[in-house]
C-alpha positions as CSV (number, residue, x, y, z in Angstrom):
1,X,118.1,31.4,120.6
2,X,115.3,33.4,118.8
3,X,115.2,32.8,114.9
4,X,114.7,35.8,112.6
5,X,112.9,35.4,109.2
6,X,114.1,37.3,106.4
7,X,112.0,38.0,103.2
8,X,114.3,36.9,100.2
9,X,114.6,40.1,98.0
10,X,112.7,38.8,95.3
11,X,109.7,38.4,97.2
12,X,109.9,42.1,97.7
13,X,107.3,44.1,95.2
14,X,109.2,46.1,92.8
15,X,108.6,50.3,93.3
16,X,106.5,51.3,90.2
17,X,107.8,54.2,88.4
18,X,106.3,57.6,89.4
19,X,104.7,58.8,85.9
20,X,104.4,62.9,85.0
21,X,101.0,61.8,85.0
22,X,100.3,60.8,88.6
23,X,102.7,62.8,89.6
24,X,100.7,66.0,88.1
25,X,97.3,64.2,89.8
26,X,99.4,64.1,93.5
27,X,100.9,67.3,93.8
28,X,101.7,69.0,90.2
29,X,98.0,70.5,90.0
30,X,98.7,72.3,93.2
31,X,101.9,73.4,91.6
32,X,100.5,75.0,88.6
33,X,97.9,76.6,90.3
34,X,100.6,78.7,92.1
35,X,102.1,79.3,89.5
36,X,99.2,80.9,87.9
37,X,97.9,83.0,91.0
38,X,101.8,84.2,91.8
39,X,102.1,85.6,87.9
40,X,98.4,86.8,88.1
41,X,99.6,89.0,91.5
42,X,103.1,89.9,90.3
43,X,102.3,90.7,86.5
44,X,100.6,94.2,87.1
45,X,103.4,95.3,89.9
46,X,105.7,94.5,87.6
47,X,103.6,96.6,84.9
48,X,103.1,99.6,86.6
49,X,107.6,99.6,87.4
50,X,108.1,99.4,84.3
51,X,106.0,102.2,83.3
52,X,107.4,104.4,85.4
53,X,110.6,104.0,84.6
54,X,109.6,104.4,81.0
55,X,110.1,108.0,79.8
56,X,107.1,107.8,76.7
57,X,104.8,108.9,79.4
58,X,102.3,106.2,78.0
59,X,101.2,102.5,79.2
60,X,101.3,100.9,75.9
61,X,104.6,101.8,75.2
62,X,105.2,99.5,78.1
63,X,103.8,96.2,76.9
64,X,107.5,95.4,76.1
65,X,108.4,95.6,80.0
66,X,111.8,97.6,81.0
67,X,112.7,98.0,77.3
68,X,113.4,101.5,78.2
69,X,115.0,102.5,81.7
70,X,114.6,105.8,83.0
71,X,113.9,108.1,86.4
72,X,112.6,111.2,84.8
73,X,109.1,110.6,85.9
74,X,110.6,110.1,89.4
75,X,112.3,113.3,88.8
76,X,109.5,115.1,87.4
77,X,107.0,114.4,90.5
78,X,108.7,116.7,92.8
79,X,109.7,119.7,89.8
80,X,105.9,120.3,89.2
81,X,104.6,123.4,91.5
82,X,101.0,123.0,90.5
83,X,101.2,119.6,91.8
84,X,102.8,118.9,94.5
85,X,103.5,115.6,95.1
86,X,105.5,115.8,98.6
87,X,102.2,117.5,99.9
88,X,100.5,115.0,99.1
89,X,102.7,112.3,100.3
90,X,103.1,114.2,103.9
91,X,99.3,114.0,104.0
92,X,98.4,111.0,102.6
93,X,101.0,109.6,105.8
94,X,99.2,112.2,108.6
95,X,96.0,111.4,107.7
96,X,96.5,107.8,107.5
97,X,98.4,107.1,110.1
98,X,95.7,109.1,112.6
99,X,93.1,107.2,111.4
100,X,95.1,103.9,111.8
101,X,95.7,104.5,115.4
102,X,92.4,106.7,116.0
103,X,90.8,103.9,114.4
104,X,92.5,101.2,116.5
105,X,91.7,103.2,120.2
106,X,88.6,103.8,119.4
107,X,87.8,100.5,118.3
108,X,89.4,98.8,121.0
109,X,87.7,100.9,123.8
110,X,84.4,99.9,122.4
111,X,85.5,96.3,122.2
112,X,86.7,95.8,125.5
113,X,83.3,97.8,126.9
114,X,80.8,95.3,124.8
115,X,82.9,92.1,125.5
116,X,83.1,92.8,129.3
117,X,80.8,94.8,130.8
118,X,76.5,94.6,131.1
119,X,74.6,97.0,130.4
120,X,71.1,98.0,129.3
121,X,71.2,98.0,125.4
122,X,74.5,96.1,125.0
123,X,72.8,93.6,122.3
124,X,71.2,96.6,120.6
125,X,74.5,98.7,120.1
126,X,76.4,95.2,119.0
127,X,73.4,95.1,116.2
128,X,73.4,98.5,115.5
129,X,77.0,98.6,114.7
130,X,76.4,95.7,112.3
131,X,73.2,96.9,110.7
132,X,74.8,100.2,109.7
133,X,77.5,98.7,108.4
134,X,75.4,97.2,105.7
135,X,75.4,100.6,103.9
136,X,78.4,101.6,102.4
137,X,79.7,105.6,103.1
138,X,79.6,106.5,100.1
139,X,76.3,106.4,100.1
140,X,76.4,109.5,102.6
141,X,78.7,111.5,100.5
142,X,76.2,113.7,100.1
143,X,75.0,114.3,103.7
144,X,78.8,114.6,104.8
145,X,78.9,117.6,102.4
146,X,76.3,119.5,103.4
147,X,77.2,117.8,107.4
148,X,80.8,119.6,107.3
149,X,79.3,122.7,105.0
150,X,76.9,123.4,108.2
151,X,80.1,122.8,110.5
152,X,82.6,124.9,109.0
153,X,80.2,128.1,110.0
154,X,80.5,127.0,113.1
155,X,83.6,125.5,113.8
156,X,86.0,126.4,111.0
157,X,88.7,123.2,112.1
158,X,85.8,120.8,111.1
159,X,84.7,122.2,108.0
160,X,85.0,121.8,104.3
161,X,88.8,121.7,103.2
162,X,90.4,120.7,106.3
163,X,92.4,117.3,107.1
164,X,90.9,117.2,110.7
165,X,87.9,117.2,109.1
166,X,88.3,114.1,106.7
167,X,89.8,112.5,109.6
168,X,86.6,112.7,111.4
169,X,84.6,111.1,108.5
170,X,87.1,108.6,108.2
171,X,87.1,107.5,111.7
172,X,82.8,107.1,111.8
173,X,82.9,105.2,108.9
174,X,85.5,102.6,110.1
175,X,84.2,102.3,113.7
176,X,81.4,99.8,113.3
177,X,82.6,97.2,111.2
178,X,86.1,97.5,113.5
179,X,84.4,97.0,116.3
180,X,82.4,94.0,115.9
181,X,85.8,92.6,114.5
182,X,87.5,93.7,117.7
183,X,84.4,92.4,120.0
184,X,84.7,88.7,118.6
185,X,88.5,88.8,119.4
186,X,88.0,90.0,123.1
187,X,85.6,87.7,123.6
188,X,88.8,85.2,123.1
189,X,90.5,86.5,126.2
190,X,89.8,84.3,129.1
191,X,87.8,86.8,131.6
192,X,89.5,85.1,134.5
193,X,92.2,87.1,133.6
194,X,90.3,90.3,134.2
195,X,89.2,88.6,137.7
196,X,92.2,87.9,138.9
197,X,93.3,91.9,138.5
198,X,90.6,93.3,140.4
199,X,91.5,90.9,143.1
200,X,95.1,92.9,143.0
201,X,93.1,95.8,143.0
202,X,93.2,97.2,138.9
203,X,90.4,99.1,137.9
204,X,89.0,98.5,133.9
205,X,91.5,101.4,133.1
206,X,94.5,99.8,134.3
207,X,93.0,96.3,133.1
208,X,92.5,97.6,129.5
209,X,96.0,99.3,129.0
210,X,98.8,97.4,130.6
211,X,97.1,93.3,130.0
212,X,94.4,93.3,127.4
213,X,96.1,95.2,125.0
214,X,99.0,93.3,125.0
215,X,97.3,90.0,124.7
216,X,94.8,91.5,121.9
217,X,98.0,92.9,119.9
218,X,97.5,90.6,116.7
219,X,94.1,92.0,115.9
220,X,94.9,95.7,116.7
221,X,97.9,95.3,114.2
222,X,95.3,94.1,111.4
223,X,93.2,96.7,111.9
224,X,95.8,99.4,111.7
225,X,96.7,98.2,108.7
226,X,93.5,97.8,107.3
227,X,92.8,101.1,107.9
228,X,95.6,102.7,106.6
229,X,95.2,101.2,103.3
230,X,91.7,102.0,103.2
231,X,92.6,105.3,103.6
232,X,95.6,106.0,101.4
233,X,93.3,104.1,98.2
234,X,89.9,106.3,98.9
235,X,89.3,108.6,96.4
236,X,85.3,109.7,96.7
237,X,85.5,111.1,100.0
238,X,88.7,112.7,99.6
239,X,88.1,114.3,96.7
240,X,84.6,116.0,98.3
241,X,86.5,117.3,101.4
242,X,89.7,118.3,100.4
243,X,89.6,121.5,97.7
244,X,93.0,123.1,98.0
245,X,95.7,121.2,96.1
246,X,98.7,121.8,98.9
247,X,95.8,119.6,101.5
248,X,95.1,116.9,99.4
249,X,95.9,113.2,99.3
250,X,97.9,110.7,97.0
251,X,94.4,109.2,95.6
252,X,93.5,112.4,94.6
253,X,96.5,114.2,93.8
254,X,97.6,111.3,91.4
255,X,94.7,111.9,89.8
256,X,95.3,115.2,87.8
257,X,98.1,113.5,86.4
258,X,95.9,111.4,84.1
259,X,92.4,113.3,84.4
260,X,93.0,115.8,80.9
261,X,92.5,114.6,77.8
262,X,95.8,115.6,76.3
263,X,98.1,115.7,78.7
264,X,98.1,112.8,80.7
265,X,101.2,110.9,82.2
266,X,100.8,107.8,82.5
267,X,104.7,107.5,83.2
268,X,104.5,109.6,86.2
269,X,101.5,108.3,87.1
270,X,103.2,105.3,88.0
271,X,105.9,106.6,89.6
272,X,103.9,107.9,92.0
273,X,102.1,105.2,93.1
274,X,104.7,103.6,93.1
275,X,106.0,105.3,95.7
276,X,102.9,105.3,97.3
277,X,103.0,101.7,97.8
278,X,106.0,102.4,99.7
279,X,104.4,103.6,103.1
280,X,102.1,100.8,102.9
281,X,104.8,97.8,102.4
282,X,106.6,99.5,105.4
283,X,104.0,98.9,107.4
284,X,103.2,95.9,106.8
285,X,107.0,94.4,107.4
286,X,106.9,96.6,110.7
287,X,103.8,94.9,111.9
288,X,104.1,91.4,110.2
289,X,105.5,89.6,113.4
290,X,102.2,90.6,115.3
291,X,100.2,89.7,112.5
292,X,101.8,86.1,112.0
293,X,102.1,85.2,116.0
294,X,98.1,86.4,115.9
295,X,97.9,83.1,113.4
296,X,100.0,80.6,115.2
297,X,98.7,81.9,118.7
298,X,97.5,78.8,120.3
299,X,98.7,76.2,117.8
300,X,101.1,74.3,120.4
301,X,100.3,74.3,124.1
């Protein structure tokens, strides 16, 4: 027979009491600082609501937030004819959404090219593209004027006040820094997979479009995004290129609304970008599964 020893029960130490102190030292800190960082996001969103759906047409008659409840400003964006805020939303989404996706081929092309193929001066582009990076565009604002001034003579479709143009701009200055991003996230992709095409007989072509953009899908989806919210919030640029009220974009647009000295609107204001924020949460929730299996890819074999 086998004998079992038991520990009497009051040998056994007593559990010591879990104090708010070391409770707070454990876990509670972590607690508080969420706390702190989720009222420090959520704070001006809810702000900006409630100003537009107050009808004073000022922001510090919203300190007290939805005291007063109201869509006139809602109603008033689309009644003004000097400003027209559905052009601006159509464009704001045409331009942005080109330049996502423009952005994203592009990008991607150059990505796949520098990751996988050798070539004289492949080390010199990949340097290039990170050296010019360092200066920001704005810094070319200038040059791009007189660039697209010169242009217009020649080609009127890539001049001064045209949305093809500003696409253009838009696409030069987010090429560089997208693809180095791009190139370290090819590099990721076993090449054996590339190897094992040619054998079947796919060319780069075939290689690039049906395989290696599928498997690279995470990173194009972050760089969509990223560039459409780049370009929906520029301003600078914008404002340069696009003259004509009808052609221009939220960023600007918006602007008139609180640009004179005695007739600004801060209510409408914030309607509109509230609705502005609309496209952009869209998007995200459309490309939020590729975005989260990106971060997980490869956690579990």
């Amino acid at each position: 027979m086998s004998s079992s020893t038991h520990t009497p029960l009051s040998e056994i130490p007593a559990r010591r009491p879990v104090t708010a102190g070391a409770w707070f030292r454990a876990t509670g800190w972590r607690h508080l600082i969420g706390i702190v960082m989720v009222v420090f996001s959520v704070f001006p969103l809810l702000y900006v609501l409630s100003a537009s759906l107050n009808p004073n047409g000022t922001l510090i008659g919203s300190n007290a937030l939805f005291s007063r409840l109201g869509f006139d400003s809602y109603v008033a964006l689309f009644q003004s004819s000097q400003q027209p805020y559905a052009a601006w939303f159509v464009n704001t989404l045409v331009i942005g959404l080109t330049t996502a996706v423009g952005t994203v081929l592009l990008g991607a092309l150059a990505a796949y090219t520098f990751s996988r193929m050798r070539f004289t001066g492949r080390r010199f582009g990949l340097m290039s593209l990170l050296v010019v990076q360092i200066f920001p565009q704005l810094l070319a604002v200038v040059a791009i004027f007189l660039l697209l001034t010169t242009l217009g003579d020649i080609f009127p479709a890539l001049g001064l006040d045209n949305q093809l143009a500003l696409i253009m701009v838009y696409l030069g200055g987010a090429l560089g820094v997208n693809t180095y991003l791009m190139y370290g996230f090819f590099n990721t992709v076993p090449p054996a997979i590339d190897e094992a095409a040619k054998i079947d007989g796919a060319g780069h072509a075939r290689i690039f479009f049906t395989i290696i953009l599928r498997l690279v899908a995470p990173i194009l989806a972050v760089v969509g995004l990223l560039s459409f919210i780049a370009t929906t919030n520029e301003f600078v640029i914008a404002s340069v290129v696009l003259v004509s009220p009808e052609k221009q974009t939220l960023a600007v647009g918006l602007y008139q609304f609180v640009s004179q000295e005695f007739t600004s609107n801060w209510s409408v204001f914030a309607a509109g970008a509230v609705l502005a924020a609309l496209p952009v949460m869209a998007l995200f929730l459309f490309l939020q599964k590729y975005i989260v299996g990106g971060l997980t890819a490869g956690s579990v074999k």
